[in-house]
mmCIF file as gemmi writes it, N, C-alpha and C atoms, coordinates in Angstrom:
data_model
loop_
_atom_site.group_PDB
_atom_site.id
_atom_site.type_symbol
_atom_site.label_atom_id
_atom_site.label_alt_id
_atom_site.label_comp_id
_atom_site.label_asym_id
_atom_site.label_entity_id
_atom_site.label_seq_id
_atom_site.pdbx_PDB_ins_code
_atom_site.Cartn_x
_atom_site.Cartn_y
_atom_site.Cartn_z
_atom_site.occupancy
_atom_site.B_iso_or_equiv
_atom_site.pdbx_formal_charge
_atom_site.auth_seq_id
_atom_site.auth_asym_id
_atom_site.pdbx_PDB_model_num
ATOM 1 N N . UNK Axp A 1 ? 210.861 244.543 -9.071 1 0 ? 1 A 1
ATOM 2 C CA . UNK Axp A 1 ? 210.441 243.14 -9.062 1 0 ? 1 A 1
ATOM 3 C C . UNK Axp A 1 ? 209.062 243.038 -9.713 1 0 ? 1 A 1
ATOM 4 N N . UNK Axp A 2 ? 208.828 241.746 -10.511 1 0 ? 2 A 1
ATOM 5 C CA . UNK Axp A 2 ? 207.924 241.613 -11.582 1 0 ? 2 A 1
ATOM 6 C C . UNK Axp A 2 ? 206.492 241.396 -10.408 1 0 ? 2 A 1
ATOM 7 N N . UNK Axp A 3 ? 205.435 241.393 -10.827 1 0 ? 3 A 1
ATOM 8 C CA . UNK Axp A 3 ? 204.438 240.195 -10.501 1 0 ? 3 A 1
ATOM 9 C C . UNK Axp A 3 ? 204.301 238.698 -10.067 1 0 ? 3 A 1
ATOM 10 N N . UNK Axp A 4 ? 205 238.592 -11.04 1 0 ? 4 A 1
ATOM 11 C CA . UNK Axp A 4 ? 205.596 236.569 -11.418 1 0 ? 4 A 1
ATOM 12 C C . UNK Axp A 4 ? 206.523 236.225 -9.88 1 0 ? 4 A 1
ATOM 13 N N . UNK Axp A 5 ? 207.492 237.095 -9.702 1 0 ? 5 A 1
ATOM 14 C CA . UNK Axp A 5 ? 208.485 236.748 -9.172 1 0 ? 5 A 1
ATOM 15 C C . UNK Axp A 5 ? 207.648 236.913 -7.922 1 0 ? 5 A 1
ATOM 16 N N . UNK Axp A 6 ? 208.214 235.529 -7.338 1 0 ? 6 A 1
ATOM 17 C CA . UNK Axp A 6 ? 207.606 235.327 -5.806 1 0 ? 6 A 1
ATOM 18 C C . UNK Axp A 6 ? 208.948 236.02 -4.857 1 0 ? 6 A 1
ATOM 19 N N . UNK Axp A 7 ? 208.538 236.644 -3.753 1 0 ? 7 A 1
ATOM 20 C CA . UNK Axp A 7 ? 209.671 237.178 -2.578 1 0 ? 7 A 1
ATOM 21 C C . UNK Axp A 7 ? 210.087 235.764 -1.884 1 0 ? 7 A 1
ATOM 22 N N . UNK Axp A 8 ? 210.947 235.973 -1.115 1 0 ? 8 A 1
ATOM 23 C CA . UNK Axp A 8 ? 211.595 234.819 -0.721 1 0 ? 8 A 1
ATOM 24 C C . UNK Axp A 8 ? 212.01 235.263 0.854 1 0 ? 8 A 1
ATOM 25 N N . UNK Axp A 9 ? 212.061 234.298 1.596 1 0 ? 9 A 1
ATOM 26 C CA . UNK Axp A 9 ? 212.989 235.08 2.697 1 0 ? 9 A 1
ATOM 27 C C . UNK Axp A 9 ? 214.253 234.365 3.436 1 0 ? 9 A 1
ATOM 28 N N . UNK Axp A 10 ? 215.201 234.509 3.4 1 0 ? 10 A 1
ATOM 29 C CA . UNK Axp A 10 ? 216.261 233.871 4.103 1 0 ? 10 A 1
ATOM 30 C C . UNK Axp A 10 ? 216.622 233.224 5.579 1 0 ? 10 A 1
ATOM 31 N N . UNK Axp A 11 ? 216.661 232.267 5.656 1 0 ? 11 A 1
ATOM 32 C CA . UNK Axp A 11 ? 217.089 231.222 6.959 1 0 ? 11 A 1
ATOM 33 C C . UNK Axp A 11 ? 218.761 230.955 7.008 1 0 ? 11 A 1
ATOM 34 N N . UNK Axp A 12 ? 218.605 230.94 8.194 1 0 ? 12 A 1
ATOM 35 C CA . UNK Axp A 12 ? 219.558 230.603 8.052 1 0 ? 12 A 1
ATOM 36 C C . UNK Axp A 12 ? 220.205 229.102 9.747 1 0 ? 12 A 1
ATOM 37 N N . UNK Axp A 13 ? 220.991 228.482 9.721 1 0 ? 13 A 1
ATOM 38 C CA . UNK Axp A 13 ? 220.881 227.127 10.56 1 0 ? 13 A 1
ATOM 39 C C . UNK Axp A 13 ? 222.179 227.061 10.954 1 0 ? 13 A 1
ATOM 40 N N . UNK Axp A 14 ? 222.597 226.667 12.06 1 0 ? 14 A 1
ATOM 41 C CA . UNK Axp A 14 ? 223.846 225.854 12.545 1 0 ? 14 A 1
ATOM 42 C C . UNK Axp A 14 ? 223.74 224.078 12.167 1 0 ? 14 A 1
ATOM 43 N N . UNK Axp A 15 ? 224.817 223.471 11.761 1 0 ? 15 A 1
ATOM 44 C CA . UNK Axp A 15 ? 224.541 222.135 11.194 1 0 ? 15 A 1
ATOM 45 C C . UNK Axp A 15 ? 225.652 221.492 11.292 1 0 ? 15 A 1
ATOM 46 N N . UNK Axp A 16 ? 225.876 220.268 11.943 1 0 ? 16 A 1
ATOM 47 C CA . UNK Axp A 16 ? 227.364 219.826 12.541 1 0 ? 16 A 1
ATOM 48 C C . UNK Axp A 16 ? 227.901 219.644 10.893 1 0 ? 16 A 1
ATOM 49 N N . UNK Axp A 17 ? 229.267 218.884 10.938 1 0 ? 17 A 1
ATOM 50 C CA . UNK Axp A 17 ? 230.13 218.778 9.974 1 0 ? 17 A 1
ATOM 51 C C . UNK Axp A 17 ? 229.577 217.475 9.292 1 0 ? 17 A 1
ATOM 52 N N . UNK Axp A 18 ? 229.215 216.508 10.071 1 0 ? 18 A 1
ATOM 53 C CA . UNK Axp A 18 ? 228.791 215.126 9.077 1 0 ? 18 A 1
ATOM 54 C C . UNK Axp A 18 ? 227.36 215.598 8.873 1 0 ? 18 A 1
ATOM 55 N N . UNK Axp A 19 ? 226.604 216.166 9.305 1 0 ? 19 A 1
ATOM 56 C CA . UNK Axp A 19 ? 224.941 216.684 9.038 1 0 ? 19 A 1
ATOM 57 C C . UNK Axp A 19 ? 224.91 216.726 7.435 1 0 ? 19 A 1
ATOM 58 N N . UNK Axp A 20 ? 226.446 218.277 7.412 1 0 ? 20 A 1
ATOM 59 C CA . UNK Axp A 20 ? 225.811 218.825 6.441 1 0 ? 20 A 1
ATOM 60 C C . UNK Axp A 20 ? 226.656 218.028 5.397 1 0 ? 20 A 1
ATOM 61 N N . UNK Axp A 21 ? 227.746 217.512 5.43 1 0 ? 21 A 1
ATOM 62 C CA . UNK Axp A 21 ? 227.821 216.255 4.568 1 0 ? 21 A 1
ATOM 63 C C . UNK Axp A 21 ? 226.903 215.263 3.86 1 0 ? 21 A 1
ATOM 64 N N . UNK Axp A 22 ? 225.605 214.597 4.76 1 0 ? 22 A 1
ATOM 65 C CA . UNK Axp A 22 ? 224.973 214.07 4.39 1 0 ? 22 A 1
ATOM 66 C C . UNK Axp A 22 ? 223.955 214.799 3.314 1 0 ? 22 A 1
ATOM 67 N N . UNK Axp A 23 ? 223.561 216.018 3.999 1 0 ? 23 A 1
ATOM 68 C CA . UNK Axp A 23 ? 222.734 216.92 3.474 1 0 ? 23 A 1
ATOM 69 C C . UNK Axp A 23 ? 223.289 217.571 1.848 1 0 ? 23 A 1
ATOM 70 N N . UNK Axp A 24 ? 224.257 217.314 1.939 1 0 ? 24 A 1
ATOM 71 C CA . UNK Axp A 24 ? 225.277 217.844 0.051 1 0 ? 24 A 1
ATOM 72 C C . UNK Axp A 24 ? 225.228 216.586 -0.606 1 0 ? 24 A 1
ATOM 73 N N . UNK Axp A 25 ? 225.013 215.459 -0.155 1 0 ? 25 A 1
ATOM 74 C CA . UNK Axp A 25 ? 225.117 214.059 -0.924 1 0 ? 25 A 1
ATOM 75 C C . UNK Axp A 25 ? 223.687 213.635 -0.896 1 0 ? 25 A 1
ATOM 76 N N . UNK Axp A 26 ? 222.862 214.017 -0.205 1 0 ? 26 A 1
ATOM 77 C CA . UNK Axp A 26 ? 221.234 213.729 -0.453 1 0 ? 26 A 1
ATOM 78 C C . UNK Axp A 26 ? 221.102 214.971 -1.886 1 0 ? 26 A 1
ATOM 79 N N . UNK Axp A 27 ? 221.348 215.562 -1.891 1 0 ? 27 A 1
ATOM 80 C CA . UNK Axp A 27 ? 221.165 216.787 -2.545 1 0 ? 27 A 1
ATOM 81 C C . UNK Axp A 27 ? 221.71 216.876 -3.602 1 0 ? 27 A 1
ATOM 82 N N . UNK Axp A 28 ? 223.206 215.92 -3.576 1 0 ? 28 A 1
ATOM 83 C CA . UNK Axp A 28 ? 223.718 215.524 -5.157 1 0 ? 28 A 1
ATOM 84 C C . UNK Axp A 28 ? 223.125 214.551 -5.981 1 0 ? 28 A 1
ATOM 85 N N . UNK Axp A 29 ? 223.011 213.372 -4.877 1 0 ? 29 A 1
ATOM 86 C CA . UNK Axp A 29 ? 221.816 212.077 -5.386 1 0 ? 29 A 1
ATOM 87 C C . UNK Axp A 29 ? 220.702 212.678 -6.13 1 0 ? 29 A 1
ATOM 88 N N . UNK Axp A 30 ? 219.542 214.014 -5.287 1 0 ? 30 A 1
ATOM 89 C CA . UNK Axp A 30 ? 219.1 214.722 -5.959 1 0 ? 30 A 1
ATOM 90 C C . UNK Axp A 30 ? 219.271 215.022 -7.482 1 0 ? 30 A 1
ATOM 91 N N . UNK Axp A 31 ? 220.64 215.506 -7.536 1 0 ? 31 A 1
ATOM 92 C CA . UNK Axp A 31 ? 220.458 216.522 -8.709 1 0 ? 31 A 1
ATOM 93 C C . UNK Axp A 31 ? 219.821 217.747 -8.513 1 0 ? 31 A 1
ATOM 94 N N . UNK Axp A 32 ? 219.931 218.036 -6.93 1 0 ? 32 A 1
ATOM 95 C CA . UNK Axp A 32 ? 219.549 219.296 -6.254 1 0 ? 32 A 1
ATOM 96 C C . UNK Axp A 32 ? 220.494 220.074 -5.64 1 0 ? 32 A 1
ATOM 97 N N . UNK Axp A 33 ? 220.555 221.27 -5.778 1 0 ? 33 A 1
ATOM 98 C CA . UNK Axp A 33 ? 221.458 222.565 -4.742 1 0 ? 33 A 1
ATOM 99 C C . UNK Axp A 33 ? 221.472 221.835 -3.648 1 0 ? 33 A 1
ATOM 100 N N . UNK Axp A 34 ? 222.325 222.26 -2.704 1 0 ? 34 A 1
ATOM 101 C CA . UNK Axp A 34 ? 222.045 221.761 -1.2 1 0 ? 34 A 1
ATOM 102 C C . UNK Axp A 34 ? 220.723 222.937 -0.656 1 0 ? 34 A 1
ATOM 103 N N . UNK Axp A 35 ? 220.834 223.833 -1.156 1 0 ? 35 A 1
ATOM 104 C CA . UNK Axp A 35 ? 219.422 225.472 -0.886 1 0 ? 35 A 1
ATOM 105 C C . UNK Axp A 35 ? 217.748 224.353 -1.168 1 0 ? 35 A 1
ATOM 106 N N . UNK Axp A 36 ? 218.249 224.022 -2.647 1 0 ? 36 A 1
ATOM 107 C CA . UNK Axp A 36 ? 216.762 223.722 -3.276 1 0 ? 36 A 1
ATOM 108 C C . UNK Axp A 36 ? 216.417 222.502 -2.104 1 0 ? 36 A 1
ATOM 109 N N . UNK Axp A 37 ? 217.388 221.544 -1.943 1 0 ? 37 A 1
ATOM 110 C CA . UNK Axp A 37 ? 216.931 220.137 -1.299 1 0 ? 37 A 1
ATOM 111 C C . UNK Axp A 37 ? 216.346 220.572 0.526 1 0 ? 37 A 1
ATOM 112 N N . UNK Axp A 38 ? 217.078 221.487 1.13 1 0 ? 38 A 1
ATOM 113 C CA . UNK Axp A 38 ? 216.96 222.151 2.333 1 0 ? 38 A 1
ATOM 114 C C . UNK Axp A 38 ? 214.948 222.564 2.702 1 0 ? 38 A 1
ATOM 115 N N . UNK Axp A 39 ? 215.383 223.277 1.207 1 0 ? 39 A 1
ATOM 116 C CA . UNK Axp A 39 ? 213.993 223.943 1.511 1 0 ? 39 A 1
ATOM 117 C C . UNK Axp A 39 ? 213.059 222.661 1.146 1 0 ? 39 A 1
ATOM 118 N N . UNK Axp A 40 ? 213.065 222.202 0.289 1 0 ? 40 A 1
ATOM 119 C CA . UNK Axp A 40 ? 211.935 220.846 -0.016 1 0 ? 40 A 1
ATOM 120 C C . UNK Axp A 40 ? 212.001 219.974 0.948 1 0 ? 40 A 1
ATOM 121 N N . UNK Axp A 41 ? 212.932 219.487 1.966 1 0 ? 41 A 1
ATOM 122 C CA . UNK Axp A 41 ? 213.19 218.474 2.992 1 0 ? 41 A 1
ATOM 123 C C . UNK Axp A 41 ? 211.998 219.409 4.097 1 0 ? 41 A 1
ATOM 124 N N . UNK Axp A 42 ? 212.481 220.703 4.526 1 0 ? 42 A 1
ATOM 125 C CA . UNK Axp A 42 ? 211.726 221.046 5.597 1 0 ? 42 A 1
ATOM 126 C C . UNK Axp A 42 ? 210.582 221.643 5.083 1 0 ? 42 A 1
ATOM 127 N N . UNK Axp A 43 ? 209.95 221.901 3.996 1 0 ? 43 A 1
ATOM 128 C CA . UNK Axp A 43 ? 208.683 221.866 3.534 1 0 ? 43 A 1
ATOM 129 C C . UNK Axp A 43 ? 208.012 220.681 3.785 1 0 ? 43 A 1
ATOM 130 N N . UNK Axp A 44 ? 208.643 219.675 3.199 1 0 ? 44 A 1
ATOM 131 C CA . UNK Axp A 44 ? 207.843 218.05 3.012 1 0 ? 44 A 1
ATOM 132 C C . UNK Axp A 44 ? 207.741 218.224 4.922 1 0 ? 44 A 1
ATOM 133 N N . UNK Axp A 45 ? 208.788 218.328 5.953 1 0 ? 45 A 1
ATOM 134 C CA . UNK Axp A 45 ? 208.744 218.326 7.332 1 0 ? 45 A 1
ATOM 135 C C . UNK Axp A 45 ? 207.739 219.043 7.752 1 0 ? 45 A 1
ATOM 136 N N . UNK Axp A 46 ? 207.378 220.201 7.307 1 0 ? 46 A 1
ATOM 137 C CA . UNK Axp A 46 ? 206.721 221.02 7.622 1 0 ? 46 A 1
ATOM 138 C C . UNK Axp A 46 ? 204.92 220.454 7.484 1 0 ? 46 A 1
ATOM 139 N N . UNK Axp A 47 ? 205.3 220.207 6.656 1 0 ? 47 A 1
ATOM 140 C CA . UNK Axp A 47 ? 203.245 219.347 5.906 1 0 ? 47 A 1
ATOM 141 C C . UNK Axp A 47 ? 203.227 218.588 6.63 1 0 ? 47 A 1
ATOM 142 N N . UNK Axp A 48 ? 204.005 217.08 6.932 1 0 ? 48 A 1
ATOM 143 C CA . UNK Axp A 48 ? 203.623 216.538 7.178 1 0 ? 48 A 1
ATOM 144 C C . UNK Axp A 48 ? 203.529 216.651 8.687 1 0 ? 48 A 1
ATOM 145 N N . UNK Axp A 49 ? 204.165 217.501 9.627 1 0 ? 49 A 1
ATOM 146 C CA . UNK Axp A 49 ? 203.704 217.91 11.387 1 0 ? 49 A 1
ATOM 147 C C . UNK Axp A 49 ? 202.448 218.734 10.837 1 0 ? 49 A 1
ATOM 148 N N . UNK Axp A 50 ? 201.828 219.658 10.348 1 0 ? 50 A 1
ATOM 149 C CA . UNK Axp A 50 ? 200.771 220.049 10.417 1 0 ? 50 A 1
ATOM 150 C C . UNK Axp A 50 ? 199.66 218.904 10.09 1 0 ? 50 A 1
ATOM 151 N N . UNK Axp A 51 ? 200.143 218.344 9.309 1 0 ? 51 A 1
ATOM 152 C CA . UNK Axp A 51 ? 198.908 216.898 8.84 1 0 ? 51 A 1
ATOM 153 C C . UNK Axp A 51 ? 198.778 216.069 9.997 1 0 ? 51 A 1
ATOM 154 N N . UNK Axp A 52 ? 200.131 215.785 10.656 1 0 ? 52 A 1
ATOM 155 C CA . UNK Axp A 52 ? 199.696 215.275 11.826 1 0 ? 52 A 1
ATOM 156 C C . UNK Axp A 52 ? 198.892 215.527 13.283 1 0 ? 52 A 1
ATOM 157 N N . UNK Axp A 53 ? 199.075 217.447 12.936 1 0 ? 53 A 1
ATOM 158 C CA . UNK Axp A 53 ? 198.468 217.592 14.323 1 0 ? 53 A 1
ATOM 159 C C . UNK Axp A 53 ? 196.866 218.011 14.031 1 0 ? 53 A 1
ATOM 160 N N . UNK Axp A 54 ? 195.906 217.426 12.804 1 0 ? 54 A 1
ATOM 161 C CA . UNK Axp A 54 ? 194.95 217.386 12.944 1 0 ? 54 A 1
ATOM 162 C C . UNK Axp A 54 ? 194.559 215.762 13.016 1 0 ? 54 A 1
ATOM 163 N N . UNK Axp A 55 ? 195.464 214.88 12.987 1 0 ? 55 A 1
ATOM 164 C CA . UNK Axp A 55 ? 194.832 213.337 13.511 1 0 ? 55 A 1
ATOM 165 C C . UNK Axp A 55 ? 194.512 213.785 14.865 1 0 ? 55 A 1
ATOM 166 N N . UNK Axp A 56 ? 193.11 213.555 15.251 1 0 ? 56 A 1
ATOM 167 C CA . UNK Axp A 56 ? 192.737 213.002 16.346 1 0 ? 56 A 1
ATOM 168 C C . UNK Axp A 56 ? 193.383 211.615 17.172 1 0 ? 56 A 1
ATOM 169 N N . UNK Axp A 57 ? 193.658 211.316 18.212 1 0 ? 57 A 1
ATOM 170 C CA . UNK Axp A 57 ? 194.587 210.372 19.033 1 0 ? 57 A 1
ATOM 171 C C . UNK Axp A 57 ? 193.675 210.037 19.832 1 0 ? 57 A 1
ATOM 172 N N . UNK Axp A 58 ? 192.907 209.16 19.881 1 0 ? 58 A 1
ATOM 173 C CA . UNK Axp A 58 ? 192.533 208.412 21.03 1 0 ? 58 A 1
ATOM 174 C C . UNK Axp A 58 ? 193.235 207.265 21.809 1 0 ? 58 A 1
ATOM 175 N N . UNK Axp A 59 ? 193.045 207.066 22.986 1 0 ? 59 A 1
ATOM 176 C CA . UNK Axp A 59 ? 192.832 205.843 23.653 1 0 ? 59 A 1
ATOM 177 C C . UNK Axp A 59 ? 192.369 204.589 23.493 1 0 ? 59 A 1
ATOM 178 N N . UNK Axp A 60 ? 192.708 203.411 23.97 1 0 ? 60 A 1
ATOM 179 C CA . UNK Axp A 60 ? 192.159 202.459 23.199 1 0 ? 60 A 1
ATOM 180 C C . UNK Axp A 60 ? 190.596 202.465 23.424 1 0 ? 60 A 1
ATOM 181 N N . UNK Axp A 61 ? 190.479 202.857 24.826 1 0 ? 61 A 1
ATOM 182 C CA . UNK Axp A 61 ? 189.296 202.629 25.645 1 0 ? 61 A 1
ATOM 183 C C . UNK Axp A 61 ? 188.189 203.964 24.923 1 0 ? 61 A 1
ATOM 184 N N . UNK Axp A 62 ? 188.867 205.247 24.705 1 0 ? 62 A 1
ATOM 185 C CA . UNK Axp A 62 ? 188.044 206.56 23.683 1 0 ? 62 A 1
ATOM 186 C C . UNK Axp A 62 ? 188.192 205.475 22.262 1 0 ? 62 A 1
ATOM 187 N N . UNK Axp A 63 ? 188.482 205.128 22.076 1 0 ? 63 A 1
ATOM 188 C CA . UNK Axp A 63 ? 188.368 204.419 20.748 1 0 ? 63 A 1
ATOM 189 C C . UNK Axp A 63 ? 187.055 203.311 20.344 1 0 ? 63 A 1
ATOM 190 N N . UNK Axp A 64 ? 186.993 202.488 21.706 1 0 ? 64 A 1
ATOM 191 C CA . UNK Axp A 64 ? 185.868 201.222 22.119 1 0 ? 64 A 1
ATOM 192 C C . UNK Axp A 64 ? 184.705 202.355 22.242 1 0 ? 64 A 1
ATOM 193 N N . UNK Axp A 65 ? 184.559 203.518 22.95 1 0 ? 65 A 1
ATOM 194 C CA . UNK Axp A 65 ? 183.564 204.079 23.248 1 0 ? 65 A 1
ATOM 195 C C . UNK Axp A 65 ? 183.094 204.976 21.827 1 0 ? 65 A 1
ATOM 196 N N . UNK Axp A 66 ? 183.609 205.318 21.506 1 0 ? 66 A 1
ATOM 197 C CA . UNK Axp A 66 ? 183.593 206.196 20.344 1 0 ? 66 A 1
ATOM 198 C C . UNK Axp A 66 ? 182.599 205.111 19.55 1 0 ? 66 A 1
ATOM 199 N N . UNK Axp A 67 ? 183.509 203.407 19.233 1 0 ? 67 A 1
ATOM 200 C CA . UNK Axp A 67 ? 182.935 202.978 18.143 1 0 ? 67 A 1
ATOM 201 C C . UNK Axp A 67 ? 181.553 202.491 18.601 1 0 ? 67 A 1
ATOM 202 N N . UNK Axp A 68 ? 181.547 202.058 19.954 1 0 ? 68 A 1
ATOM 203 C CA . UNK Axp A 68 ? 179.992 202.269 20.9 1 0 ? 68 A 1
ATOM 204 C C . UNK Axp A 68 ? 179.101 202.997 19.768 1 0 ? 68 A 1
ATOM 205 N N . UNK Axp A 69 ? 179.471 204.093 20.309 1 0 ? 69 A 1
ATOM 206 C CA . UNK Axp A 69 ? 178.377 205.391 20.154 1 0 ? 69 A 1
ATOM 207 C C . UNK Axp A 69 ? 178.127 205.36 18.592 1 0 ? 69 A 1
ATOM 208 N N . UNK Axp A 70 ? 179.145 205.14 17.565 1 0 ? 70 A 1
ATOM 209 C CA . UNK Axp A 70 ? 178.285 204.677 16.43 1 0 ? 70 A 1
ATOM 210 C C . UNK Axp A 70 ? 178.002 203.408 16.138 1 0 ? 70 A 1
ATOM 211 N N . UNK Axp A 71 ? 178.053 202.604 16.665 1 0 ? 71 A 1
ATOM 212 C CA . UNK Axp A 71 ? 177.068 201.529 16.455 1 0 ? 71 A 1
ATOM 213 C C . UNK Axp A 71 ? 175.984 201.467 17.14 1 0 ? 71 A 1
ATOM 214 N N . UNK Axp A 72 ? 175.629 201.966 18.132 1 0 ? 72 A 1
ATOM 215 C CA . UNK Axp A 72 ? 174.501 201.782 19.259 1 0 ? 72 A 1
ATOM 216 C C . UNK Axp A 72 ? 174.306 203.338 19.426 1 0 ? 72 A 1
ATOM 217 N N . UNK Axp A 73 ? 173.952 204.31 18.884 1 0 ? 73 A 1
ATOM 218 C CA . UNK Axp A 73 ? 173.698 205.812 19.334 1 0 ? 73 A 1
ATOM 219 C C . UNK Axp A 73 ? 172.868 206.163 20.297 1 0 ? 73 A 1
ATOM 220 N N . UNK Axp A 74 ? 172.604 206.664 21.17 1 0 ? 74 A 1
ATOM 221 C CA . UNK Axp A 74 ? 171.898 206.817 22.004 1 0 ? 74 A 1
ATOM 222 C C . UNK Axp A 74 ? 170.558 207.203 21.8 1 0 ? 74 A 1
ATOM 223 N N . UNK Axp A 75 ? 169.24 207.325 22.212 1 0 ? 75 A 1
ATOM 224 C CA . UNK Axp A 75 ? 168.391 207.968 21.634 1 0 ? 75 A 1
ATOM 225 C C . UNK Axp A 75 ? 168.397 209.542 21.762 1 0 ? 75 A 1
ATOM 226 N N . UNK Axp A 76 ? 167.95 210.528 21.078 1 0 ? 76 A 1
ATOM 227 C CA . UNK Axp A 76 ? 168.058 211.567 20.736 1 0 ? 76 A 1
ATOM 228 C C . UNK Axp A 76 ? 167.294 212.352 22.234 1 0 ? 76 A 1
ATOM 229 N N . UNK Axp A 77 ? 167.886 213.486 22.951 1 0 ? 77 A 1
ATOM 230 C CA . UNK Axp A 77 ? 167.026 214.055 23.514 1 0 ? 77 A 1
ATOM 231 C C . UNK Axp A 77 ? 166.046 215.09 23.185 1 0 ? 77 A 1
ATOM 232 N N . UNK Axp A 78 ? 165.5 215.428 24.163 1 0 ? 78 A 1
ATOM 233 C CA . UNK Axp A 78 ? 164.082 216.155 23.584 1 0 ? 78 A 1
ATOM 234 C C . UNK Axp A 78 ? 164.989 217.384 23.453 1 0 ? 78 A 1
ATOM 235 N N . UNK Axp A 79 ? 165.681 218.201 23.131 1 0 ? 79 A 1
ATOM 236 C CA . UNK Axp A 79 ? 166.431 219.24 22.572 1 0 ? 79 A 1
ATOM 237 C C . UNK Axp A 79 ? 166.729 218.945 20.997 1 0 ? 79 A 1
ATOM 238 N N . UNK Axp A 80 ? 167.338 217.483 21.174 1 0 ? 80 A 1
ATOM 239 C CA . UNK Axp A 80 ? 167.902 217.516 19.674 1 0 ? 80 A 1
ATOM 240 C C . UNK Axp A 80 ? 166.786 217.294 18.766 1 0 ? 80 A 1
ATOM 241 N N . UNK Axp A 81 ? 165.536 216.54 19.606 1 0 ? 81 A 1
ATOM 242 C CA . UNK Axp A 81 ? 163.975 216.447 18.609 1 0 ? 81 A 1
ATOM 243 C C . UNK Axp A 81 ? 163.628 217.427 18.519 1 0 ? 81 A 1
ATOM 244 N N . UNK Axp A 82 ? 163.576 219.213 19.19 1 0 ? 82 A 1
ATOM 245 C CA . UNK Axp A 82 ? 163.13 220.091 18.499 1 0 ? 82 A 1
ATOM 246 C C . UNK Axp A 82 ? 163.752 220.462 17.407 1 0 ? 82 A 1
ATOM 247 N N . UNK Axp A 83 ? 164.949 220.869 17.83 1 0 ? 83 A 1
ATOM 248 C CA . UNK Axp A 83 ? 165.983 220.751 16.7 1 0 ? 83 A 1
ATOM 249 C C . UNK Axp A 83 ? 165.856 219.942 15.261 1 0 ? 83 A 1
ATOM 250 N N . UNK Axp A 84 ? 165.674 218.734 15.488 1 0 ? 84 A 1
ATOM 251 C CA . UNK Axp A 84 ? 165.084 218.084 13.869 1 0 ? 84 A 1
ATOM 252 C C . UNK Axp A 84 ? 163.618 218.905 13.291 1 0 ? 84 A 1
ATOM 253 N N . UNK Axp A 85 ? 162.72 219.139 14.406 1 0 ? 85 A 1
ATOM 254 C CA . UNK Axp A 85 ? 161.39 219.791 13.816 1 0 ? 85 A 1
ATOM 255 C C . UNK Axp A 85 ? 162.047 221.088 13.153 1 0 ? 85 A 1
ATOM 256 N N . UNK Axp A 86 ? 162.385 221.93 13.813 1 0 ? 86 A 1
ATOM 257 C CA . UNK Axp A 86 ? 162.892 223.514 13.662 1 0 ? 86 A 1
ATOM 258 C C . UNK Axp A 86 ? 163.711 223.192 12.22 1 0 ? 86 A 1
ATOM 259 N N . UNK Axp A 87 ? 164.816 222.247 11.758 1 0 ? 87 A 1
ATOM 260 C CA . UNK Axp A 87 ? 165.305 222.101 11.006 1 0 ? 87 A 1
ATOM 261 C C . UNK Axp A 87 ? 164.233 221.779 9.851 1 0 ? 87 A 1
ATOM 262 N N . UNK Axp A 88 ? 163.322 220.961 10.072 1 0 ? 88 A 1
ATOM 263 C CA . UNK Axp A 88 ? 162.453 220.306 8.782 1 0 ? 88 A 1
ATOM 264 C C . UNK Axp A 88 ? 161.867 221.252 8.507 1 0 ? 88 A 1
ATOM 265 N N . UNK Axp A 89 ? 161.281 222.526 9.15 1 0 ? 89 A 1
ATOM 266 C CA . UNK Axp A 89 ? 160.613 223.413 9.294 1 0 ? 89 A 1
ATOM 267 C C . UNK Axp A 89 ? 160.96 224.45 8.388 1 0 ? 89 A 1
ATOM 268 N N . UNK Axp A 90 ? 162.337 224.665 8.412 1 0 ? 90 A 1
ATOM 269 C CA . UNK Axp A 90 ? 163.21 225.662 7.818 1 0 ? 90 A 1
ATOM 270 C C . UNK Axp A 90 ? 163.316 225.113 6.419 1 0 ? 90 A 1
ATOM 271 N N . UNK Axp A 91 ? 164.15 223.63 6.663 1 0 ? 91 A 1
ATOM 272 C CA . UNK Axp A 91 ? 164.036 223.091 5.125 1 0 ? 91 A 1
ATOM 273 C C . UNK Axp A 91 ? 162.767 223.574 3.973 1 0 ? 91 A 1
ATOM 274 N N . UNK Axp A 92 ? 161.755 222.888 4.627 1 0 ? 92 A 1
ATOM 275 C CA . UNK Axp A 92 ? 160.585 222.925 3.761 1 0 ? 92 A 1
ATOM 276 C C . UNK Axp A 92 ? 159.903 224.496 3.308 1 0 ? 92 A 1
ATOM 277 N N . UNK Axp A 93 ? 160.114 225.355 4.345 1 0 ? 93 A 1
ATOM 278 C CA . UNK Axp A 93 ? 159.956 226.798 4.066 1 0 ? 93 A 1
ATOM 279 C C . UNK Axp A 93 ? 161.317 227.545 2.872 1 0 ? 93 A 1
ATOM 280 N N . UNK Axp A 94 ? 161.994 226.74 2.451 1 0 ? 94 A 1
ATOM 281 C CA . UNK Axp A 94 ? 163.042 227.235 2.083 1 0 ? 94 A 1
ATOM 282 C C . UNK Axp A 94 ? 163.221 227.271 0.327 1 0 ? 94 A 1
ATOM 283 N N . UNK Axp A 95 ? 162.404 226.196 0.436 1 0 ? 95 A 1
ATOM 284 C CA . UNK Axp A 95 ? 162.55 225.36 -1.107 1 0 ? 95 A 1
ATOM 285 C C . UNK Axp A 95 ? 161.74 226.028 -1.674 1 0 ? 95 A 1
């Protein structure tokens, strides 16, 4: 096997009788294998559950508070004000 050539690995599925009917006529509409359309259907499935499980989900009420906190931020405590010094500190020593 070349470089070029990507490995592949085989699946394989149980799929009722009208499933996979539909699945050979999505796939002819295609102008796709029923293989090629399989794998692109549960790829596209695949992206889009991972895309979803980095949306954050709030509440309506985590949602009101959230938009709180950036419109009205709290004032900074005396931790996060050293923190800005220590940071400006570093900046300016840096340049």
């Amino acid at each position: 096997m070349s470089q070029h050539q990507a490995r592949t690995a085989r699946i394989e599925a149980r799929i009722a009788p009208d499933t996979l009917a539909a699945v050979k006529r999505a796939a002819e509409i295609q102008g796709r294998s029923v293989s090629d359309f399989v794998v692109a259907a549960a790829e596209e499935a695949a992206n889009r559950t991972i895309e979803q499980a980095h949306i954050i989900r709030l509440s309506l009420e985590d949602q009101r508070r959230f938009a709180e906190a950036i419109l009205n931020p709290p004032e900074p405590v005396p931790a996060l004000r050293r923190a800005f010094r220590r940071h400006r500190k570093l900046v300016k020593t840096s340049r």
